[in-house]
C-alpha positions as CSV (number, residue, x, y, z in Angstrom):
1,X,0.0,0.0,0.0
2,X,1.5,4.1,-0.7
3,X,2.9,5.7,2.1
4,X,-0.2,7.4,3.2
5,X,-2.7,5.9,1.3
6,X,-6.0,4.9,3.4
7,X,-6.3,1.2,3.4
8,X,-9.3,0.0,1.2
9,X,-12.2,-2.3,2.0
10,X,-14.5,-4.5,0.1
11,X,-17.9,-4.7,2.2
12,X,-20.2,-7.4,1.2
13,X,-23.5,-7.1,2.8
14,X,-26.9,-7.5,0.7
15,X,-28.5,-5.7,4.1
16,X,-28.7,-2.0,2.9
17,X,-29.1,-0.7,6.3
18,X,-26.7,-3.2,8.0
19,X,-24.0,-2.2,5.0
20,X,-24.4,1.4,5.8
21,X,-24.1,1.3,9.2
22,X,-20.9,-0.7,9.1
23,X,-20.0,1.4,6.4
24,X,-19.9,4.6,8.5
25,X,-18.7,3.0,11.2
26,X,-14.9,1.6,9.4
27,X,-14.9,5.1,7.6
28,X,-14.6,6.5,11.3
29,X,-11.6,4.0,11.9
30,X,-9.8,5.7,8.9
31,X,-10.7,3.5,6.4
32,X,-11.6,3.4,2.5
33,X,-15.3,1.6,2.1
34,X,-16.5,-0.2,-1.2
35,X,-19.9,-1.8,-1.0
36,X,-21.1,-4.7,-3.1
37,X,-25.2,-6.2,-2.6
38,X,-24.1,-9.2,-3.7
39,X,-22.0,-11.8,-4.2
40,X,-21.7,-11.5,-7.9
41,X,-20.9,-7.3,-7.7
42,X,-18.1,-8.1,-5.5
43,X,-16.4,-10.5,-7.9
44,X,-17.0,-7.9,-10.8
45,X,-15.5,-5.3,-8.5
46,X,-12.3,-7.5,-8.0
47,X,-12.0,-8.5,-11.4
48,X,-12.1,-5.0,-12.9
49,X,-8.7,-4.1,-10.8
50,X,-10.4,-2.0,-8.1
51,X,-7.9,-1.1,-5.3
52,X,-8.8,-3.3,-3.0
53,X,-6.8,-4.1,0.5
54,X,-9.2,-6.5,2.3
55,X,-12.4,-8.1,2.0
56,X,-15.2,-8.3,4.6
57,X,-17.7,-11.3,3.4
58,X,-21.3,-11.9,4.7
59,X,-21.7,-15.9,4.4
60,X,-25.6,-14.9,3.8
61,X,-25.9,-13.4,0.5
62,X,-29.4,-13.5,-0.3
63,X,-30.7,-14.5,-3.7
64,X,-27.5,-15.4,-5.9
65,X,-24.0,-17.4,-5.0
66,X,-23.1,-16.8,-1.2
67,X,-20.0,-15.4,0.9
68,X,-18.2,-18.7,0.5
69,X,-18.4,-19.0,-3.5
70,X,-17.9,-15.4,-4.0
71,X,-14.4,-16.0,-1.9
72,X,-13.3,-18.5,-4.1
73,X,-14.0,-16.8,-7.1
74,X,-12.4,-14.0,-6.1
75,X,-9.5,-15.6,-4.6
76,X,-8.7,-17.1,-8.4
77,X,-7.8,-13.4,-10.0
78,X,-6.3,-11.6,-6.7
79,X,-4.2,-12.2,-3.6
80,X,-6.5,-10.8,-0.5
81,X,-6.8,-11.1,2.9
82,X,-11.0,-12.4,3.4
83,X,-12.5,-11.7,6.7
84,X,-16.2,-13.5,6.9
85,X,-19.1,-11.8,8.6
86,X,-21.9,-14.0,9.8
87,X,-24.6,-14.5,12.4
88,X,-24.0,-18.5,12.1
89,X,-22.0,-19.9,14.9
90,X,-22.6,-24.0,13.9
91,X,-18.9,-25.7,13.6
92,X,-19.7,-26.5,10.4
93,X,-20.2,-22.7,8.9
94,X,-17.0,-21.6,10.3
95,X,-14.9,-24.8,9.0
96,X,-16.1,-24.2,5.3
97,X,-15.1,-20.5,5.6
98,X,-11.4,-21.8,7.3
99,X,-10.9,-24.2,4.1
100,X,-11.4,-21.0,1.8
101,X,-9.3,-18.8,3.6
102,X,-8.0,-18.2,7.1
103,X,-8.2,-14.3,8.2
104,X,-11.1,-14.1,10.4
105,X,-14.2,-15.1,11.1
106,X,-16.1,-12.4,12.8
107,X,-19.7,-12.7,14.3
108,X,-22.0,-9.8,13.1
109,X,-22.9,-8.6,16.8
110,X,-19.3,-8.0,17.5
111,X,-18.3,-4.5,18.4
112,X,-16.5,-2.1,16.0
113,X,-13.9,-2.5,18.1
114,X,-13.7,-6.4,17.6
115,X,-14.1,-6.0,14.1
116,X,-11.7,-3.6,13.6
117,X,-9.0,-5.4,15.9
118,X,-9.9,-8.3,13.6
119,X,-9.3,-6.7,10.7
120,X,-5.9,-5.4,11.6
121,X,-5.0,-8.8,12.9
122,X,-6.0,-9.9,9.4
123,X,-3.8,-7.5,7.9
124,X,-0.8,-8.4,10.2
125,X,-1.3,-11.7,9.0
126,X,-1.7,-11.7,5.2
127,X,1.7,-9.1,5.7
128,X,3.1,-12.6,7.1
129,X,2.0,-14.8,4.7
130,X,3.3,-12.6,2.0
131,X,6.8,-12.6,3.4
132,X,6.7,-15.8,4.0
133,X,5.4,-16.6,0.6
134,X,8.0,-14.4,-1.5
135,X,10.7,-16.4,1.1
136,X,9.1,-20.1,-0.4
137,X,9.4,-18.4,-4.1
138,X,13.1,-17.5,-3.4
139,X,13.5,-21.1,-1.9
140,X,11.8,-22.7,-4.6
141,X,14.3,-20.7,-7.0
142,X,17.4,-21.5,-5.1
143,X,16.3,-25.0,-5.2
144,X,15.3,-25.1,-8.8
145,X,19.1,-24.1,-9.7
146,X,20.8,-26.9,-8.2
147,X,21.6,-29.3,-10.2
148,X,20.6,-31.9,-8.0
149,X,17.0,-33.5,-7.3
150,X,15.3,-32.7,-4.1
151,X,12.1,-33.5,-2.7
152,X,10.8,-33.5,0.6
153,X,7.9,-35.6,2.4
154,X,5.9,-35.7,5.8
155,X,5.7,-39.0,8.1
156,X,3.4,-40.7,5.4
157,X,6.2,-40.1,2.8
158,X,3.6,-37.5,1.5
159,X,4.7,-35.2,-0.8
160,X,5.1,-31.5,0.2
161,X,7.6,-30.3,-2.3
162,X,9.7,-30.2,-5.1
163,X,12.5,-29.1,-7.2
164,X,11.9,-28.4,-10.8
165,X,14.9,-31.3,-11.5
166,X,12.9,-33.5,-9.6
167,X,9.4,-32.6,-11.3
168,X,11.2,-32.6,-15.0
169,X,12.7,-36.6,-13.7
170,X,9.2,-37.7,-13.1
171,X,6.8,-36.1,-15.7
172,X,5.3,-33.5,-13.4
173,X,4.8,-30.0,-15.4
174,X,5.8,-28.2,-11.8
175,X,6.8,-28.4,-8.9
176,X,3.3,-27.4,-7.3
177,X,1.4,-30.9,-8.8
178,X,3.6,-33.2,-6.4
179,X,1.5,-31.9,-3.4
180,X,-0.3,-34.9,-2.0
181,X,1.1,-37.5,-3.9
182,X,3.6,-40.2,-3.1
183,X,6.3,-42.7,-4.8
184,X,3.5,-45.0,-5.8
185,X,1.7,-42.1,-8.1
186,X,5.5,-41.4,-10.0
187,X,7.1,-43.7,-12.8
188,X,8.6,-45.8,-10.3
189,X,8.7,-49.5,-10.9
190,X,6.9,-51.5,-7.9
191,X,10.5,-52.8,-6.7
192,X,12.0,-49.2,-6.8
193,X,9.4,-47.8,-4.9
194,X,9.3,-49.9,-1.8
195,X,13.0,-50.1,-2.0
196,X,12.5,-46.2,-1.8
197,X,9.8,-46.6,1.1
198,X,11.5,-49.1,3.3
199,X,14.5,-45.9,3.3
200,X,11.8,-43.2,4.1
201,X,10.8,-45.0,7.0
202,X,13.8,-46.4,7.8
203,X,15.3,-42.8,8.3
204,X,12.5,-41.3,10.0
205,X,11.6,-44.3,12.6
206,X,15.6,-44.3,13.4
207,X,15.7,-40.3,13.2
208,X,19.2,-40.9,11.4
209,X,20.2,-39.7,7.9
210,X,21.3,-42.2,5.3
211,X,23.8,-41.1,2.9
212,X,25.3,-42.0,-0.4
213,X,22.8,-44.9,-1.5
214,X,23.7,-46.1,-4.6
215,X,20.3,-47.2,-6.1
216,X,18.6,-47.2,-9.6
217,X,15.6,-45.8,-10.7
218,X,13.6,-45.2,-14.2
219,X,12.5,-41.8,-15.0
220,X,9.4,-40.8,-16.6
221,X,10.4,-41.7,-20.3
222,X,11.4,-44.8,-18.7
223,X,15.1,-44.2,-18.9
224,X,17.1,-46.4,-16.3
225,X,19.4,-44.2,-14.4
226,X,21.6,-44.6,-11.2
227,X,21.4,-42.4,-8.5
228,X,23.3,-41.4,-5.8
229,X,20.6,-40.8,-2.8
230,X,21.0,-39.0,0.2
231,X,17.8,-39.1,3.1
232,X,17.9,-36.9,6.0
233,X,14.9,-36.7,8.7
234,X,13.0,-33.5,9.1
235,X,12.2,-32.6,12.9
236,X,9.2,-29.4,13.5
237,X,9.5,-27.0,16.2
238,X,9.3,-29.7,19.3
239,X,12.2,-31.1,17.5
240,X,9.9,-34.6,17.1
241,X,10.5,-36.1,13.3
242,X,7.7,-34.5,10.9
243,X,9.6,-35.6,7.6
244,X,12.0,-36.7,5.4
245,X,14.4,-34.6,2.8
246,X,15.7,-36.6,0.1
247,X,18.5,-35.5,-2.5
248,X,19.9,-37.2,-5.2
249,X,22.7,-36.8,-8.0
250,X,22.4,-38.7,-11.8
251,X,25.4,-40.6,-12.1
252,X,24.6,-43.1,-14.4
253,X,27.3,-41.5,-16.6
254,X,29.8,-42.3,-13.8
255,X,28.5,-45.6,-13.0
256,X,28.9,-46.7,-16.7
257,X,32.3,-45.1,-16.9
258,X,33.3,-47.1,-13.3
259,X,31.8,-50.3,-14.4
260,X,34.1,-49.7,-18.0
261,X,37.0,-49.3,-15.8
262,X,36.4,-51.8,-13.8
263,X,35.6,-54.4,-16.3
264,X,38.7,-53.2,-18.0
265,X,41.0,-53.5,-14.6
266,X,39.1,-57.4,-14.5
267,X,40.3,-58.4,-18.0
268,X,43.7,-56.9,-17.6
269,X,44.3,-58.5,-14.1
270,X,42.7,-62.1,-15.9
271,X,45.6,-61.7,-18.7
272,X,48.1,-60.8,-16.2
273,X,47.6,-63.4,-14.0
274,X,46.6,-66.4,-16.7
275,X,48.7,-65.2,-19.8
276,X,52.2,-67.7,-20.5
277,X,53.7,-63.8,-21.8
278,X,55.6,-61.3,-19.9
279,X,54.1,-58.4,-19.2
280,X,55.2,-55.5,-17.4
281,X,54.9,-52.2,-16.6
282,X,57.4,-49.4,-15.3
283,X,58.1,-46.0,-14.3
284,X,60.5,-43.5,-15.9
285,X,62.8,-44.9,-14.0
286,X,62.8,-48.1,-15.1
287,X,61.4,-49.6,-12.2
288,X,58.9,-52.3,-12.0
289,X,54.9,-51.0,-11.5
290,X,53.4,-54.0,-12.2
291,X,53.9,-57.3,-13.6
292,X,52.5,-60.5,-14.9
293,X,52.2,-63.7,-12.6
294,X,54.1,-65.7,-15.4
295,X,56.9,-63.5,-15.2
296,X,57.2,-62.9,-11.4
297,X,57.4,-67.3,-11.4
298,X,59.9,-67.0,-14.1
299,X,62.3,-65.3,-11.8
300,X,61.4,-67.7,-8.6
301,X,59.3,-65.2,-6.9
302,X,55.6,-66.3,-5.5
303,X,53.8,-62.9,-5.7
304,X,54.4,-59.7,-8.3
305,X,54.0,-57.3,-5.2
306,X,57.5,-58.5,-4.9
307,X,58.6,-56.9,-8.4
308,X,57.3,-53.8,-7.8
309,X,60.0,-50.9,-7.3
310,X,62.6,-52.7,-8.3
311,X,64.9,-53.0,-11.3
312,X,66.6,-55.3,-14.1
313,X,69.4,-55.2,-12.1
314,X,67.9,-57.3,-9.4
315,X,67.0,-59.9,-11.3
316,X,69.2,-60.4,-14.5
317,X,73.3,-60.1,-15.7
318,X,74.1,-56.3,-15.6
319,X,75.2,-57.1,-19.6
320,X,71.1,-57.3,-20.2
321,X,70.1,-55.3,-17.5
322,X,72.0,-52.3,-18.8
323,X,70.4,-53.2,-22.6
324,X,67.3,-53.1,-21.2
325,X,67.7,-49.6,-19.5
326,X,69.1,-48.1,-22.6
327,X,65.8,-49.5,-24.4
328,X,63.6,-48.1,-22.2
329,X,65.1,-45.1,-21.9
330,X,65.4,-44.7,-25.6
331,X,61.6,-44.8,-25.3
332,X,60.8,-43.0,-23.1
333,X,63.3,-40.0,-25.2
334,X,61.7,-40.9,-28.7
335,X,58.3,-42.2,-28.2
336,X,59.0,-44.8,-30.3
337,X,58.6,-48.4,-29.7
338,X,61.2,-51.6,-30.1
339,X,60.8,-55.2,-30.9
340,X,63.9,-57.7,-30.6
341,X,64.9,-61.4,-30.0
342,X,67.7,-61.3,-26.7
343,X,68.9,-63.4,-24.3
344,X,67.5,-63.3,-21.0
345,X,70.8,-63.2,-18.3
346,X,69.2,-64.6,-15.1
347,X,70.9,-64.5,-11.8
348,X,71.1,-68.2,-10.7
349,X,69.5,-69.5,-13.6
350,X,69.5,-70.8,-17.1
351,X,69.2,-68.0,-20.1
352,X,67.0,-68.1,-22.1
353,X,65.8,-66.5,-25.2
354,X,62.7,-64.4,-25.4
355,X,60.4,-62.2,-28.6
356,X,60.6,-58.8,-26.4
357,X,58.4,-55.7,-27.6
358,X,58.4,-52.7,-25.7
359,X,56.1,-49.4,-26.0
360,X,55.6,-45.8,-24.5
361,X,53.1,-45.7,-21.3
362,X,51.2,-42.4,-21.6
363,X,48.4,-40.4,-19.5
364,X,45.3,-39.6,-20.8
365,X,47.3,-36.2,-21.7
366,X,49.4,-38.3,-24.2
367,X,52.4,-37.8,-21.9
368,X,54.8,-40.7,-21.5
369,X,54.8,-41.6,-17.9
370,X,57.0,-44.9,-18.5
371,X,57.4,-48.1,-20.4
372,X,55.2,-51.6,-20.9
373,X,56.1,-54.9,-22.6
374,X,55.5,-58.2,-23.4
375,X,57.8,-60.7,-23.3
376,X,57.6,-64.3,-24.6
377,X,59.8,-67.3,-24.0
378,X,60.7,-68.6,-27.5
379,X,63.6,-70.8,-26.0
380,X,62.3,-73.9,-27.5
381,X,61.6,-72.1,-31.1
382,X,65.2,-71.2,-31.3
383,X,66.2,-75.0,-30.2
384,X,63.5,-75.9,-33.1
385,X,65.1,-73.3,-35.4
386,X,68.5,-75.0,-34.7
387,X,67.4,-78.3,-35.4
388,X,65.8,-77.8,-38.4
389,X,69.0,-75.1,-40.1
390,X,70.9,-78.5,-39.3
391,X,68.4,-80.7,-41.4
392,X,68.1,-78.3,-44.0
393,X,71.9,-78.1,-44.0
394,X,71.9,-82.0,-44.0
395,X,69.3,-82.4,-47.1
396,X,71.1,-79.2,-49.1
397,X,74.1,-81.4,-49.0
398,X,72.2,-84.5,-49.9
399,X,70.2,-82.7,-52.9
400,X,73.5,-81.8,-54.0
401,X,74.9,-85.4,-54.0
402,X,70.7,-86.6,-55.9
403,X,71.6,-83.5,-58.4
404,X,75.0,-84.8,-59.3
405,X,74.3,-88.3,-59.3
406,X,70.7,-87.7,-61.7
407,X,72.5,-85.3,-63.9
408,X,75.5,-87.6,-64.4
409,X,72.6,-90.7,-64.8
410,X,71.0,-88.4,-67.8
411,X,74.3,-87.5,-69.4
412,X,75.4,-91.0,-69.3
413,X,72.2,-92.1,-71.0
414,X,72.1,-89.1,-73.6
415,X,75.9,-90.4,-74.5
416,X,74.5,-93.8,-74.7
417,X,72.1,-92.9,-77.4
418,X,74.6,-90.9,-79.0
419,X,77.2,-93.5,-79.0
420,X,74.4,-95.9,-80.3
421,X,73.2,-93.8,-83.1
422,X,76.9,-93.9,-84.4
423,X,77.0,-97.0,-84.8
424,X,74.0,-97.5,-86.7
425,X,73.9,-97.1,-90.5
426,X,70.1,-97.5,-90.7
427,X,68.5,-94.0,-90.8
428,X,65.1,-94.5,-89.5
429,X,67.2,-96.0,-86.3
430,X,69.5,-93.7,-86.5
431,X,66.5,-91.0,-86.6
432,X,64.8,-92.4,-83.6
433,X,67.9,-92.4,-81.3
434,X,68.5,-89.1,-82.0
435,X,64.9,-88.0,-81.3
436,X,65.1,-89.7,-77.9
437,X,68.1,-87.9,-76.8
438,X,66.5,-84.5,-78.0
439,X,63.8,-85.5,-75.4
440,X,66.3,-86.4,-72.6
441,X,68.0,-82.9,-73.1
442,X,64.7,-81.0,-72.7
443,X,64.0,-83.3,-69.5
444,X,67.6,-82.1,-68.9
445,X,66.9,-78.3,-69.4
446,X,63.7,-78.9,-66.9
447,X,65.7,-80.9,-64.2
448,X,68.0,-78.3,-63.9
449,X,65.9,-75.3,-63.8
450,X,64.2,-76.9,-61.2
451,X,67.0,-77.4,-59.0
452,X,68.1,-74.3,-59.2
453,X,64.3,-72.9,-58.1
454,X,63.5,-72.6,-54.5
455,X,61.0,-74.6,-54.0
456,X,62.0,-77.9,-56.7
457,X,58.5,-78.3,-57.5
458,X,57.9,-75.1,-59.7
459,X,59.1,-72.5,-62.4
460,X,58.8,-69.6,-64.0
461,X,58.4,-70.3,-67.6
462,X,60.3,-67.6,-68.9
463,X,62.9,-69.0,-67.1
464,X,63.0,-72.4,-68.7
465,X,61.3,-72.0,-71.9
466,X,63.4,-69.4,-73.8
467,X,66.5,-72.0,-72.5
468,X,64.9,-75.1,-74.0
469,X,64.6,-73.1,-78.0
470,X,68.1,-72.2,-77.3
471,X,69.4,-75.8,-76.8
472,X,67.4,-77.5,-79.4
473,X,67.7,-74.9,-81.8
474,X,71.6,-75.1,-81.2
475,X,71.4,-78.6,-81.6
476,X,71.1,-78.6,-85.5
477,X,73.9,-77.1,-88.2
478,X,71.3,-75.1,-89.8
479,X,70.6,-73.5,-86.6
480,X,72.8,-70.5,-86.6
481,X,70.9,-69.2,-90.1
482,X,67.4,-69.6,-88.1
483,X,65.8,-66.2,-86.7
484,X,63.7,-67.1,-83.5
485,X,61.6,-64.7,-82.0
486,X,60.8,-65.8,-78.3
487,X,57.9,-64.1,-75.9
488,X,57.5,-65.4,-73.0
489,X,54.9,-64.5,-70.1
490,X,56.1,-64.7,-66.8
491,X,54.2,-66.6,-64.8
492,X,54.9,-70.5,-62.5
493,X,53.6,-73.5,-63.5
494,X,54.1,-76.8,-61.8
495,X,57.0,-79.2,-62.8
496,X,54.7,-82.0,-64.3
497,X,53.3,-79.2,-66.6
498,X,56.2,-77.9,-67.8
499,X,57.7,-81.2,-68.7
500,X,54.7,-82.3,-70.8
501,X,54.5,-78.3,-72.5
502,X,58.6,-79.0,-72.9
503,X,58.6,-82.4,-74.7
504,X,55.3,-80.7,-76.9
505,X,58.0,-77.9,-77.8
506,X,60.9,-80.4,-78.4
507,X,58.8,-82.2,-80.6
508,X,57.4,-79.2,-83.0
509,X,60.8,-77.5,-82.8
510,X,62.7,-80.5,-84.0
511,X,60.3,-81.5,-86.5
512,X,60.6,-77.7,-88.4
513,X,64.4,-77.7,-87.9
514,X,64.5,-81.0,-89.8
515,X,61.7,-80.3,-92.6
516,X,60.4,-76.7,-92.7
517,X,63.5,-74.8,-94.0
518,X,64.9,-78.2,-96.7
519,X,66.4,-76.4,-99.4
520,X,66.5,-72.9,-98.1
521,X,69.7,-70.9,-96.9
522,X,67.6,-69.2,-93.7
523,X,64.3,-69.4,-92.4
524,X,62.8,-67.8,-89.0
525,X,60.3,-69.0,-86.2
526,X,58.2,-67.8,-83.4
527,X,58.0,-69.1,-79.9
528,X,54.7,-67.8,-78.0
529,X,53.7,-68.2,-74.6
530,X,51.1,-66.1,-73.0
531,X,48.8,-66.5,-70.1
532,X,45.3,-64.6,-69.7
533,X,43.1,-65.0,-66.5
534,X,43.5,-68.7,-65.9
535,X,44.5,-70.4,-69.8
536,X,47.4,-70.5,-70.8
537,X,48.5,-70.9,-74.9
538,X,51.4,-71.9,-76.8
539,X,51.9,-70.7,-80.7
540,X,54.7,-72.2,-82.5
541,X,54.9,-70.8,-86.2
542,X,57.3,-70.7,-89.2
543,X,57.6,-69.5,-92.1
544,X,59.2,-72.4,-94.0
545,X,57.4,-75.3,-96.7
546,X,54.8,-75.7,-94.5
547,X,53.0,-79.1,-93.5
548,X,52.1,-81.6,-96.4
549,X,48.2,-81.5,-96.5
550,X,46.7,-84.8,-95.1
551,X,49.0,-84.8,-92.0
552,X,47.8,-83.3,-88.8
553,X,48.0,-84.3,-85.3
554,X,44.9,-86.7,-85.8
555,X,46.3,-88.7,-88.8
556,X,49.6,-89.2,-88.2
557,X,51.7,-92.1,-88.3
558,X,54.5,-90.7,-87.3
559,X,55.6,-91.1,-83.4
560,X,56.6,-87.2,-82.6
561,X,53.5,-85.9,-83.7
562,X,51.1,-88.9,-81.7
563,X,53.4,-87.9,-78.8
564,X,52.3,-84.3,-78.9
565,X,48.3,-85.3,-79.6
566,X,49.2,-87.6,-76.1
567,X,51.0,-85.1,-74.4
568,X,47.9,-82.3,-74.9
569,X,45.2,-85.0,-73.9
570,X,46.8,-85.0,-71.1
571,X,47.2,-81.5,-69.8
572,X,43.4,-81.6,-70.9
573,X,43.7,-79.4,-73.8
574,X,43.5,-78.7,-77.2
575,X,45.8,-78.1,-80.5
576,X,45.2,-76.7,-83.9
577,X,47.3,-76.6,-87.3
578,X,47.2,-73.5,-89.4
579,X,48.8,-73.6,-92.9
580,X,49.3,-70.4,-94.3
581,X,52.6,-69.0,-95.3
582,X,54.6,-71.6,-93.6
583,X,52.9,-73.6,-90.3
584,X,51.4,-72.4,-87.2
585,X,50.4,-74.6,-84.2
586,X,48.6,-73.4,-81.2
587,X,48.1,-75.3,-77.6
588,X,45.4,-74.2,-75.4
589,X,45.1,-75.4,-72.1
590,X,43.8,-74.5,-68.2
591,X,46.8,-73.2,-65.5
């Protein structure tokens, strides 16, 4: 109200004389007098903004709503104190009026000096429940900006308040529609909620707080969350429990970060204490943090506690303790990591040999805070890798010996059909040996291509092909006046391949160095090998007298080209005679 200002009242009275009378009388008292006849004017007078300080309510109205439904009307647009005036003294009357308001209930025969006193009492009073009130807003504000979630309850775990946290967790629009209701009207499941009665009454029947309960709870879009819940009992002015405050952080984040870790910590401690590997962490000093069970028992020791804070140098020969040290701290200068085979020096024991790899340890920052590795035993490997160098060793040299001894056999029996052929003066058996020890040098050629491979059971056929033309082509006196054009693909092919595709080639090459160029000073032929996707072909052409018509590889009764119509069957493929300036023959067949 202005400094000043005469305070204002709202008389309702539908007695005319009675409403004048009181009228005068509270205008005497200093004050400001609006009358309304009814209960309807009044609640037209409050709702068109009239200044209004207090209202004096007859409960008898007359036709029309009475003092107790005008009250509540007006009560719903404006904040005023309501004193009732009435001639009914039953219990009943005067509860109704209490539930509307609570500033007086004066009876009508009462003195101006009672009512007045009443009024100013009723002043006095609304005064105190406005402070009071703007103190609950500024509580209700503090408590809507923490970040926790607060409620508080009476001795029925009642609801009597909120913060807006805890209203937003639940589904409530505000704070103000929790009133009256308890855990069994929120989005609790039924185990949650008499998990969260049993505390409630567990805290106010003991009259002792419980603190940092780590409980879950689902929210009201039925989102699982952990909380961390602290209950505390309330006590009212005798000091006797009235309550319970209950506050509570969302640390489901946390929890699923701490469970992480913790599964994390479980499956590292499980490989460090199962794992056959050294592992091991240290310091930037060097100095053990933690190790592996398999490596504390590889040093004697019962526990890895025992490793911890020590060194290399109480365990090993200072030779590989000082290694180790200059490793680590290599490591720890460049960041970068190392991986060796060494010898492991023991003091009092047997050395052994072990795969070592060692990193950077860093923080979360990225800084390098020490060293970890992981060592395995590989003794037995390098016993294993011993042995079988000696084997390989032993088979090298006996390979050797097989080479010598096969390549002498094939010489011996390439002289013996030489020698033989000399001595014939038959042609055709003359012919025949010398045919035969063509095809023992192309086996030959093959053989020792083969040996010299890595693997004895493979080639390259650009390695042995071009080598087989040169040697058979070399073979004849006419050779030299021959012009051979050789391409060659290089790709492997298995050993029992390459001998069939190398007697096919003897055969073709020696029949055109014996027929195609008769009676010609020169000639030239064309050695093709190619490979696309997974075929591979063969094109031998010349340009000499070509082949007599009548004779192909199907009608032939001579025993070179049946060979080669063998030979193809049985790499499973297929061969074709082309006669057209000289003779071109082409093999198909799958790698």
């Amino acid at each position: 109200m202005s400094e000043g200002r005469k305070r204002s009242i709202l008389l309702v009275e539908d007695e005319a004389l009675i409403a004048v009378s009181e009228k005068k009388a509270l205008e005497k008292r200093g004050y400001e007098v609006i009358v309304a006849y009814s209960g309807e004017i009044a609640v037209e007078k409050a709702r068109q903004g009239e200044t209004i300080d207090i209202v004096l309510m007859d409960i008898d109205l007359g036709a029309g709503i009475d003092g107790a439904e005008a009250a509540k009307l007006i009560l719903r647009g404006r904040t005023l104190p309501i004193v009732f005036l009435s001639n009914h003294l039953e219990p009943e009357i005067v509860e109704k009026s209490e539930k509307i308001t609570s500033y007086g209930y004066v009876v009508k025969s009462s003195s101006i000096t009672v009512l007045d006193a009443s009024i100013k009492m009723a002043f006095r009073l609304f005064e105190a429940n406005q402070k009071i009130r703007v103190t609950n807003e500024m509580f209700q504000k503090v408590l809507d900006s923490i970040p926790q979630f607060i409620c508080w309850k009476n001795r029925n775990s009642e609801f009597l308040g909120c913060n807006k946290n805890y209203a937003d967790m639940v589904g409530l629009p505000d704070t103000r529609s929790i009133l009256g209701k308890t855990d069994h009207d929120l989005p609790w499941k039924k185990e949650e909620t008499e998990h969260f009665l049993e505390d409630d009454e567990a805290v106010m029947s003991l009259d002792a707080p419980k603190v940092h309960i780590i409980e879950r709870a689902s929210d009201a879009r039925g989102r699982e969350s952990w909380l961390d819940t602290n209950k505390i009992p309330l006590h009212d002015a005798s000091g006797k429990v009235s309550g319970v405050l209950v506050s509570f952080s969302d640390i489901t984040e946390s929890k699923l970060i701490e469970d992480s870790l913790a599964k994390e910590r479980y499956l590292l401690q499980t490989l460090m204490d199962n794992s056959s590997d050294y592992i091991y962490f240290k310091d930037l000093q060097s100095r053990f943090t933690r190790t592996s069970k398999a490596h504390a028992r590889s040093l004697g020791l019962a526990d890895p506690v025992q490793m911890v804070g020590k060194t290399d140098f109480d365990f090993f020969d200072p030779e590989h303790a000082r290694k180790a040290y200059a490793d680590e701290q290599e490591i720890i200068r460049t960041g970068q990591g190392v991986r060796k085979e060494e010898t492991n020096l023991r003091f009092n024991g047997p050395s052994t040999w072990v795969l070592t790899e060692k990193l950077p340890l860093r923080d979360r920052e990225g800084r390098i805070i020490g060293t970890f590795g992981i060592s395995r035993d590989i003794t037995e490997r390098k016993r294993d890798d011993e042995r079988i160098k000696s084997l390989l060793k032993e088979k090298e040299t006996m390979l050797k010996e097989v080479h010598h001894r096969i390549k002498n056999n094939m010489s011996t029996v390439n002289s013996l059909l030489a020698l033989q052929a000399s001595t014939l003066s038959e042609s055709q058996a003359v012919k025949a040996l010398e045919d035969a020890g063509s095809r023992v040098q192309s086996m030959m050629v093959l053989y020792e291509k083969l040996y010299q491979s890595s693997d004895f059971t493979s080639i390259s056929a650009r390695e042995y092909i071009p080598a087989l033309v040169d040697l058979i082509i070399g073979n004849y006196p006419n050779g030299g006046s021959v012009r051979v054009r050789k391409i060659v693909d290089d790709f492997v092919l298995d050993s029992r391949i390459l001998n069939n595709l190398g007697l096919i080639i003897n055969e073709l090459l020696t029949n055109i160095m014996k027929y195609a160029f008769a009676g010609r000073a020169c000639g030239s032929i064309g050695v093709f090998v190619r490979r696309k996707g997974g075929r591979v072909s063969l094109t031998i052409e010349d340009d000499g007298n070509g082949m007599p018509e009548g004779v192909d590889f199907e009608n032939s009764a001579g025993f070179g080209l049946m060979l080669v119509r063998m030979l193809t069957e049985q790499l499973g493929g297929s061969i074709s005679l082309e006669r057209r300036n000289g003779t071109r023959i082409i093999l198909d067949f799958e790698k």
